[in-house]
N, C-alpha and C positions, 0 to 999 in steps of 0.2 A: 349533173347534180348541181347546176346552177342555180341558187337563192336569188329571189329578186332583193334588189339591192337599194336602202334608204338609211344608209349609215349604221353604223358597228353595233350590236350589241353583245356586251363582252367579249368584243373583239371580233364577233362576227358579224358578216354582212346579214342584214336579215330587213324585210318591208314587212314592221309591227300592224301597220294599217290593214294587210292584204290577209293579216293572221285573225283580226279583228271584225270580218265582215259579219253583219247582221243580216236577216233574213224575215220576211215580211209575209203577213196572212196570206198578202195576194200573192208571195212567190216574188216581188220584187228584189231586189237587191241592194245595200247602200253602207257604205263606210261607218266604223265604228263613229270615227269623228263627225259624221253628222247625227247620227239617231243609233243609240243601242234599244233594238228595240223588241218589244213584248207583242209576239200576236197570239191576244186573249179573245176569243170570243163565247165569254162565259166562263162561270167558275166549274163548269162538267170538263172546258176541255185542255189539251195540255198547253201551257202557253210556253211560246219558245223567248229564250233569253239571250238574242244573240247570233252566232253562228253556231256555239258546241252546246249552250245547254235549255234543253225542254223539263221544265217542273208543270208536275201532271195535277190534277184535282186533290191528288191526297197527301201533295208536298213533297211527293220524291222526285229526284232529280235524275236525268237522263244525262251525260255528256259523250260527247261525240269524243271518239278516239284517232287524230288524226293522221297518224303516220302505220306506216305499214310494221307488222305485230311478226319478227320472227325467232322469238323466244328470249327477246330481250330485255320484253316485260314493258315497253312503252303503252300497252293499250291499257295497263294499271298507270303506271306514270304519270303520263299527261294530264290525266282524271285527277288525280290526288293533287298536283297543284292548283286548275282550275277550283276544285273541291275546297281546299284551302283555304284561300280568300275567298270564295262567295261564303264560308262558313255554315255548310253545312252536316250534318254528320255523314260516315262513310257509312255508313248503314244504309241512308235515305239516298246514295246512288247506285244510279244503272250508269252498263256503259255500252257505249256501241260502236261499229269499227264504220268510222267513215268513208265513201267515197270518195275517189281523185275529184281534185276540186281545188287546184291551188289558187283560184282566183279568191275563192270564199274564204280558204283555211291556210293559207301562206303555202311554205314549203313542206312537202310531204316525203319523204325519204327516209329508207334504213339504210346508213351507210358514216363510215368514218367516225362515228360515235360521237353523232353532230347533235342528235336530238336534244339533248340537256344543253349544253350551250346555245342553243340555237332559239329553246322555248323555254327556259328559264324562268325570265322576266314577262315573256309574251302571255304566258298562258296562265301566270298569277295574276298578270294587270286584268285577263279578259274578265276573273273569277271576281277581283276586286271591282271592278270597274260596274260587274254586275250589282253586286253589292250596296255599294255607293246607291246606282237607283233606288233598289229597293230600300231602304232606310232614307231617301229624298222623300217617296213615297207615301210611306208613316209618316214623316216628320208633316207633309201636306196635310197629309188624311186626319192628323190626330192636333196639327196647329201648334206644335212641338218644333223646338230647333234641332236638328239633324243631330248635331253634337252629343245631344240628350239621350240619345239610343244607341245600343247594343245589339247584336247579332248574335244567335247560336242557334245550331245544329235547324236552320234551315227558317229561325222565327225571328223577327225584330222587334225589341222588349223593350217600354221605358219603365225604368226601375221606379221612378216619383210617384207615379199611377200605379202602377200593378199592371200595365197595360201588355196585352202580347198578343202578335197576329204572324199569320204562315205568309212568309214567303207564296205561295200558292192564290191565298186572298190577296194580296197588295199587286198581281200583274197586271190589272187593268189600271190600275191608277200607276202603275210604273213608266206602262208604255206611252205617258205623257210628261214626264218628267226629261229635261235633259240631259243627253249623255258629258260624262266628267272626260275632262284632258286625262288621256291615260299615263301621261309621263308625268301626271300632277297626283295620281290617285294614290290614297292611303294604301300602302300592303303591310302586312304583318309583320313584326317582329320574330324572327328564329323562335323567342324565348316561347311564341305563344301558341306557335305550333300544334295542332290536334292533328294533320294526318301527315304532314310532309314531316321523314324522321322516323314514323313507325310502319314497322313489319306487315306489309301488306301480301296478300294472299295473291295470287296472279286470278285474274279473272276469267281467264276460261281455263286452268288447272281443274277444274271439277269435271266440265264437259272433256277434254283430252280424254282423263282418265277414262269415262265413262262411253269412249271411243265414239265422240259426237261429231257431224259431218261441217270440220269449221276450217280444213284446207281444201287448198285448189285442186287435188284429186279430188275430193271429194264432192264439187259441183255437178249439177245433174238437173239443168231446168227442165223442164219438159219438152220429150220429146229431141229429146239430144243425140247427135249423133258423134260418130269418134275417128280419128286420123290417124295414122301411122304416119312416118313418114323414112325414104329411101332418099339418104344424105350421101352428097359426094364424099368417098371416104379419105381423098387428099383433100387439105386442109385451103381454102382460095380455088381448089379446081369449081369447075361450071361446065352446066348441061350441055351436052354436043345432042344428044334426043334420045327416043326412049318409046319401046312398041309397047304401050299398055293392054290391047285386045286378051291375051289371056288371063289377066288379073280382073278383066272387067268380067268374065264370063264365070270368077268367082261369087259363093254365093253371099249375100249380105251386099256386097259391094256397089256404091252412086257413085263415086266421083273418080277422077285420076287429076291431081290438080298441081304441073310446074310450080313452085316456090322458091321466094329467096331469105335468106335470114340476115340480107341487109349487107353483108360482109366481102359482097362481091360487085364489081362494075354496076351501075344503072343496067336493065336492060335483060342481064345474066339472071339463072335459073341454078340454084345449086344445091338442089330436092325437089323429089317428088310425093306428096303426098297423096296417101288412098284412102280416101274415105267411104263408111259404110255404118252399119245397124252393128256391130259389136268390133271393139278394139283389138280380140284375138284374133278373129276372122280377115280384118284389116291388118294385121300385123302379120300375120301366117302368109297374107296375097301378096307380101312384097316380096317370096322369092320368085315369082314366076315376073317380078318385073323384068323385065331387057332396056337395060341404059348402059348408055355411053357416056363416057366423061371428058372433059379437056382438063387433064392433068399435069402434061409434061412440062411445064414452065416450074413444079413444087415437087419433083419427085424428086430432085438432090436434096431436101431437108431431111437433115434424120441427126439427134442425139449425137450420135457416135463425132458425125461432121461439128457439130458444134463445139465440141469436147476437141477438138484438132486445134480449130480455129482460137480458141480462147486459149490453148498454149501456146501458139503461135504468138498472138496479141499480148500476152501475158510480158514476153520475153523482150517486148518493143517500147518503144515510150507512148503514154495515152494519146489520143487522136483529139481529145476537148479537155478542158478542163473545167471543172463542178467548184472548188474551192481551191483558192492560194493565198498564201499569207508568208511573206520574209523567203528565203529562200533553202528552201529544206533538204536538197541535195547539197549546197555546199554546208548546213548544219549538221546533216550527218557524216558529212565526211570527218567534221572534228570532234564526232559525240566520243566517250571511254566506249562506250559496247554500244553496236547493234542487234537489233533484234529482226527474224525476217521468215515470213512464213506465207503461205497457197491455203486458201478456204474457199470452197465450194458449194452451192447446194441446185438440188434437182429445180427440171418442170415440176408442179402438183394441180391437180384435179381436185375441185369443188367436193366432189360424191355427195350431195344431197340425199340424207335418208330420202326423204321428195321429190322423184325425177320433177326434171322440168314437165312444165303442162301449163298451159291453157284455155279456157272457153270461152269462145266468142257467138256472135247470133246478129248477121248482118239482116237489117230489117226494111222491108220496101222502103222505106221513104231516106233509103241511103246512108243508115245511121248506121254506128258499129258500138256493138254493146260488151264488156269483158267482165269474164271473172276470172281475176289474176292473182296467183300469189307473189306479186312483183313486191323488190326492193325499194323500184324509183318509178312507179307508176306515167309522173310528167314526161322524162326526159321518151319513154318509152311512147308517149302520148306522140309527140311531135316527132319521131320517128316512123313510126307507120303512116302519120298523117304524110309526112315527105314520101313516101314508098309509092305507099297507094294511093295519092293524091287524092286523099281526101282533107277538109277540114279540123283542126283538133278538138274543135268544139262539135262535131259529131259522133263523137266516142262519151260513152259511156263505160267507167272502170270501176269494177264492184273489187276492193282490194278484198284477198280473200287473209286469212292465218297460214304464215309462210313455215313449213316442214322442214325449214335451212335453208339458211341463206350464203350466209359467209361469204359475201361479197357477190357468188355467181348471179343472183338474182336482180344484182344492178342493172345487170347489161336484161333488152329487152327482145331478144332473136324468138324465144318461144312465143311472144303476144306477135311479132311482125307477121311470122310465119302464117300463127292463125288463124290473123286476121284476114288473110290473103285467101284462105281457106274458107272463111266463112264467107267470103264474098260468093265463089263458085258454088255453093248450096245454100241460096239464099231464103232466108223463113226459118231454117234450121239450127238451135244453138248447134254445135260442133267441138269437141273437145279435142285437141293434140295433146298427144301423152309419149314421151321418151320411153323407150325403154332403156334397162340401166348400161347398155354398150351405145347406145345414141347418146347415153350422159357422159359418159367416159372419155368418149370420143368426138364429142362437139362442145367442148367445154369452151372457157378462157383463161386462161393457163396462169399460175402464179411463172414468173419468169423465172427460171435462172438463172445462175449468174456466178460469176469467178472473180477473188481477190487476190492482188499479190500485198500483203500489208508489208508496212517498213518502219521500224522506230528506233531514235538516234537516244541515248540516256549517258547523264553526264557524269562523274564520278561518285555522288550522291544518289545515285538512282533515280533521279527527276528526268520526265520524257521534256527533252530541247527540239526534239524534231520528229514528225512523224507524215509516214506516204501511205498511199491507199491506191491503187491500180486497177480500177472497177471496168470489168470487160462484162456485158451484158448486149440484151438484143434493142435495138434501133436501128432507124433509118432516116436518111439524111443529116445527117449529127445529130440528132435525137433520143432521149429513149424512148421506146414503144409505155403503152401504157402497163404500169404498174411495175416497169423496170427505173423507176426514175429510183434515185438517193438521193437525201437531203444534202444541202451544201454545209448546213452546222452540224453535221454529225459528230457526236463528241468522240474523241478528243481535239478533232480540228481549231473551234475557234479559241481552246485556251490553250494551245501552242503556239510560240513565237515563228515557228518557222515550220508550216504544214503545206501537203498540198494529195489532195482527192484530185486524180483523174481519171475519164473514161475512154474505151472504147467499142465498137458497135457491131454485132454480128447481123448480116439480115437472118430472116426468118419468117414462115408462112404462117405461124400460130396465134389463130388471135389468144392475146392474154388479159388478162383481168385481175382485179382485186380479190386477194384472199384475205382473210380476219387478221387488223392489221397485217395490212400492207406494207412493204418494202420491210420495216420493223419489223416481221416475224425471219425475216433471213438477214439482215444487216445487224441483227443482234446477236447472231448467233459470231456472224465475223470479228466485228468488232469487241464484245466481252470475252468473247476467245482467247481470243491475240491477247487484248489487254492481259488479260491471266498469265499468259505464256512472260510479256513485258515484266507484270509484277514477280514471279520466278525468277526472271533477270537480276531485277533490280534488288532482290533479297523480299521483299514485302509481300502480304496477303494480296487479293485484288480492293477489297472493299477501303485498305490503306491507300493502294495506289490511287485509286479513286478520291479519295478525301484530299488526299497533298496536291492532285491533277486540278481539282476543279477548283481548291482554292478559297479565299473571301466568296458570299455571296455577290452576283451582280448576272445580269441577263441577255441573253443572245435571241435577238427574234430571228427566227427563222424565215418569215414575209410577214408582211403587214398585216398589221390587224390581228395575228396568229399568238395564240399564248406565245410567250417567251420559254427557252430551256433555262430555268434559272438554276446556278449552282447550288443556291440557298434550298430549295426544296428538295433537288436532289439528294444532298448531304443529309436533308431529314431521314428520308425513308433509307436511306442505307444504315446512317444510325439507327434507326427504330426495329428493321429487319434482323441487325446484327443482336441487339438486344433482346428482341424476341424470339431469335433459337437459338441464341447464346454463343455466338461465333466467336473461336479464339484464336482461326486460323492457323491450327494445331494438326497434322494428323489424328488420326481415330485412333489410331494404335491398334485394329481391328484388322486383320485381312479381308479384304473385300469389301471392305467400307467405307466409302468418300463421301464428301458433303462438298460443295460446290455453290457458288455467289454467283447472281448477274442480276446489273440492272438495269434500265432503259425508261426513256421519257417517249412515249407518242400520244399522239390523239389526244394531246394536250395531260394527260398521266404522266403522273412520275412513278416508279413500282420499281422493287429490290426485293428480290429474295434469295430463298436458300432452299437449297435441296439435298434430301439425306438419299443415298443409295447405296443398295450392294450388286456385288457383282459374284455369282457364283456358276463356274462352269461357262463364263464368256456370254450366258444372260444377266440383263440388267434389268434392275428392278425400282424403281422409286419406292422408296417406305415413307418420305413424307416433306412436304413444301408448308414454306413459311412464305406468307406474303406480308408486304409494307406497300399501302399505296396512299396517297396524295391525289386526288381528284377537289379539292378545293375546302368549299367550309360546309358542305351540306351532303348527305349522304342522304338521298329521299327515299327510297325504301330500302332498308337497311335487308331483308329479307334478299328481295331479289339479288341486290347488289353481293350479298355474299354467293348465291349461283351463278350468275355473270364472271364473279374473278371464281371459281371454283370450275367452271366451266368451261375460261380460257385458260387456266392452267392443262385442263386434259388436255385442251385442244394443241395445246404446245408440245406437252410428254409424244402425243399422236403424229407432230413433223418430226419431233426429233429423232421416234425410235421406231417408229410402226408404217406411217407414208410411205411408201416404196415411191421413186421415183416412176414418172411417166415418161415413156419412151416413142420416140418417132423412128419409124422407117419409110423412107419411099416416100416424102412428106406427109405420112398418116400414122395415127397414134395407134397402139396396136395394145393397148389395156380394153380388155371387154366385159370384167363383172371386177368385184369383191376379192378374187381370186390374186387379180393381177396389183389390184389399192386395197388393201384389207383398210379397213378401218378398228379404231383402238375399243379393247375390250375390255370387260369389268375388273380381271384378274390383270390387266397392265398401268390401272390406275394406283395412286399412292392409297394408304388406307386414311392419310389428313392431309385436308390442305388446310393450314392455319392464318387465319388473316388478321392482321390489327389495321388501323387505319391513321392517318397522320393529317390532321385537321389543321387546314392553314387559311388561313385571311383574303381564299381567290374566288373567283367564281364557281359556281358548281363545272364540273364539267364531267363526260361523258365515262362511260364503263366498258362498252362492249369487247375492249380490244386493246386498252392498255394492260392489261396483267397476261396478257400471253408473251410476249417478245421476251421478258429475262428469265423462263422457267428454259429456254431452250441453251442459252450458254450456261448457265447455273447445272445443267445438267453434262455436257460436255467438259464443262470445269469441276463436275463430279468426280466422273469416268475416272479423268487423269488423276484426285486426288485415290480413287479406290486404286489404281492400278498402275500408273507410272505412265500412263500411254495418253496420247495428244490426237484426240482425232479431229480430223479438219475437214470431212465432207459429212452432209449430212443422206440421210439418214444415218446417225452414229450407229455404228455395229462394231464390235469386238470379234466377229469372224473373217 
């Protein structure tokens, strides 16, 4: 998920230029900074503005939607800003899902809840930038100073004359005008705003409903054919060989075709795929496959060992250290009370309503063409290119409407696979299609991971010293990905005397990013504990909180990177506490708790509060209160309240419903819905209540900061319904 890199934009690395590229009658290609340019050839046909927007004969606007669409709502987003500054109305556009193409369109990715920071500024200036021409334009055509004119809903008007012309008339006289310094270009003021701000409709909510063919299952070029595939069921094991002859004497069935999904030595084979004229036929011929595996190097992984090994580790001093600051074992040794407790949480699996899939159509003249529901289209681009040795500029990616993402769709093993496939039936698209125990079981894994926390508190209840003993999977003193933890994790940098260490268990599982990452389980540890600390110390947690973080002032986590600032924190816990009226009181109710957590990632700050009962040792949410802090611009306030209403389910669904994922024998042994149910209508709260807390920063991103504090807020429930402290997740009363 690498950005090309031309200096920060609000803090992120981002090449404005590479986001700005124009596009030419003949198909040429050329930097914003030399020519934004119009290819009009005539007023019948559509002239294009750019790289994202074509305004057609009758003045409506087309723009390109650049990053991959998986319910996050960016393919309405990015429109409405573009939309914004060129000033035209939201009526007069269309929109459409662009093509991988990061040389034309910058960076293209669903992930980390980068999109808003990342296109902010880029995709207002391209809107502006357009603009400017057009209004250079009239001001030529009409012998008018530029100043003199206005814009609205798609026309450029001088008010002195009575004069008024479409945007659609003025492209031929645009496309000789030159292009404005886009770090020079007029943008709009917040105040004057017509779309960014208001409740926008999602753009293909109509088609979903209407069960229109707009995901990656549902691709079907002509004359498609479909793959199964027989995946080694230990996790790193590889092909030793495999008699196909009676799979091939099935009916429907062309191909029997070795594959890797990248995750194994160069060289190594670790599936077999069968391809044929229908995906059940193909899927039915994999039991008569005979393969062999080379497994024995992964059959000692299993749960249970790991669960050994992290008490063991637990019990030792950490093997690295992540953060140190003064020295916090001789602080605690003189604190009045310690505090000290073990928090755990499982493997978890992706579960895509939308198995993974694929389709690819390798074409004589050695090209490779996709239609993907990918997260990160690029990165997955120059991966296959490294595999299959071909060029990255010989792939064609149709990103398609992603069914879930939640991170799994980052990583790019279903396009590797294939594409490798489509090479072996060449002429033919070809579709791979998971079934839901191939998804289950070839995932990549939120990690696990084991805490021993430690907090030193001084006569007054103030924390002097606090430890954190983070035992998780890596190798070579590393963490594997998606096991890493921040080094500022709060309460670290505003204790004089803290220290975060880890240590590393191997393990054969590849893992990956779940929705909010490391955050959706380091929150749960952390606001935990603190609750358990605030108990200690006599206080609510949302008090301990306030006296812990102190004056406003700011801890950057890495460069470039929003800051965790106390000051914003402290907003949304006041705001939170305000708007469900926390008095950090008992209910006085049997089986009634309400419970606080909150947490900053992905650059969000977010506090809430959750009411619950408990009756008969089920628990129920009755209703969450959200506070969040995403900056000074809320752009579609619509979607944005499904986004956090969204990752609040998604939270309630790790903390009570996810059943952990389990290894034996180094292989995962969950094979449908049975073994990972996923959360249902009647386990949802009946409110999630949001308010929002508007501060003086950059816009930034939604997908993933309001899931992390609905998960200790809710374990800090429990214990106020019931007296009881639980510390592994999935929280259960049985």
């Amino acid at each position: 998920m690498n950005a090309p890199v031309n200096g920060p934009v609000n803090g992120i690395a981002v090449n404005r230029r590479s986001f700005l590229v124009a596009s030419l009658a003949g198909g040429a290609a050329l930097t914003f900074e030399a020519k934004l340019a119009f290819a009009a050839t005539g007023t019948a046909q559509p002239a294009m503005l750019g790289a994202f927007i074509t305004i057609a004969a009758d003045n409506t606007v087309t723009i390109l939607a650049k990053n991959p669409e998986i319910g996050q709502g960016v393919k309405t987003m990015l429109p409405m800003l573009i939309a914004e500054e060129l000033d035209v109305a939201w009526s007069q556009v269309k929109i459409q899902q662009a093509d991988d193409n990061g040389a034309l369109y910058g960076p293209q990715f669903a992930g980390g809840s980068m999109t808003t920071p990342l296109n902010w500024l880029p995709a207002r200036q391209a809107g502006a930038g357009a603009r400017a021409m057009l209004v250079a334009a009239a001001a030529q055509q009409w012998g008018v100073a530029a100043e003199s004119l206005t814009t609205e809903a798609g026309m450029v008007k001088h008010a002195a004359s009575g004069r008024a012309i479409t945007y659609a008339a003025l492209a031929p006289v645009a496309a000789k005008v030159a292009a404005p310094d886009l770090d020079k270009v007029a943008l709009k003021s917040p105040k004057d705003f017509r779309i960014v701000g208001k409740p926008m409709k999602g753009v293909d909510t109509a088609a979903i409903v209407r069960g229109e063919p707009l995901f990656g299952i549902d691709a079907h070029p002509a004359g498609m054919l479909y793959a199964a595939m027989v995946k080694c069921p230990v996790i790193s094991g590889t092909l030793k060989s495999f008699d196909d002859a009676a799979v091939r004497k099935e009916r429907g069935v062309l191909a029997v075709v070795p594959i890797t999904d990248g995750e194994v030595p160069a060289g190594k084979h670790n599936a077999v795929a069968i391809v044929g004229d229908s995906w059940w036929r193909v899927h039915k011929a994999r039991e008569k496959l005979a393969v062999q595996w080379d497994t024995a190097a992964f059959e000692g992984f299993s749960t249970e060992g790991y669960a050994k090994q992290a008490k063991a580790l637990l019990g030792a001093a950490p093997t690295a250290d992540l953060f140190k600051a003064g020295n916090a074992d001789a602080a605690l040794a003189k604190a009045a009370k310690v505090v000290t407790a073990d928090y755990d949480y499982p493997f978890l699996a992706h579960a895509t309503l939308e198995p993974q899939n694929c389709t690819a159509l390798w074409h004589e003249d050695g090209t490779l063409e996709f239609w993907a529901p990918t997260q990160d289209p690029g990165t997955a681009r120059g991966d296959i290119a490294r595999i299959m040795g071909i060029k990255p500029e010989a792939m064609t990616i149709h990103m398609t409407r992603i069914g879930g993402g939640f991170g799994r769709r980052l990583m790019g093993d279903f396009m590797i696979m294939t594409g490798q496939i489509a090479k072996a039936v060449p002429g033919r698209p070809v579709k791979l299609l998971f079934d839901r125990t191939d998804d289950l079981r070839n995932d990549y894994y939120r990690p696990a991971g084991w805490h021993r926390m430690t907090a030193g508190l001084d006569a007054k209840g103030a924390i002097v010293a606090f430890k954190d003993h983070f035992v998780t999977f890596g190798a070579d003193g590393k963490p594997l990905r998606a096991a890493e933890m921040r080094a500022t994790e709060f309460p670290g940098p505003v204790i004089p005397d803290a220290h975060f260490g880890m240590s590393f268990i191997p393990t054969n599982l590849t893992t990956g990013w779940l929705r909010a990452p490391t955050s959706n389980a380091v929150s749960f540890v952390f606001q935990g504990f603190l609750d358990e600390v605030a108990e200690a110390a006599g206080l609510d947690l949302p008090e301990l909180m306030r006296r812990t973080l102190g004056e406003p002032r700011k801890f950057s986590p890495e460069p470039d990177d929003t800051p965790f600032d106390t000051g914003r924190a402290r907003g949304v816990i006041d705001a939170v506490c305000k708007f469900a009226g926390w008095t950090g009181k008992p209910s006085g109710t049997p089986g009634k708790g309400r419970g606080f957590g909150f947490y900053f990632s992905h650059r969000g700050f977010f506090a809430e509060v959750v009411d619950l009962t408990v009756t008969d040792g089920v628990i129920k949410i009755d209703k969450v209160w959200v506070a969040g802090d995403i900056g000074s611009q809320v752009i579609n306030p619509l979607n944005a309240e499904h986004q956090m209403q969204g990752a609040v389910i998604d939270g309630i669904a790790q903390a009570l419903v996810w059943q952990p994922i389990e290894q034996k024998a180094g292989a995962i042994t969950a094979e449908n819905f049975g073994e990972f149910p996923l959360i249902r209508i009647d386990s949802t709260p009946a409110e999630v209540a949001i308010t929002w807390v508007v501060t003086d920063n950059p816009p930034t991103g939604l997908g993933e900061p309001t899931l992390p504090p609905v998960i200790p807020a809710i374990g800090n429930a429990i214990r106020a319904a019931t007296g009881k402290r639980l510390r592994s997740l999935p929280l259960s009363l049985a």
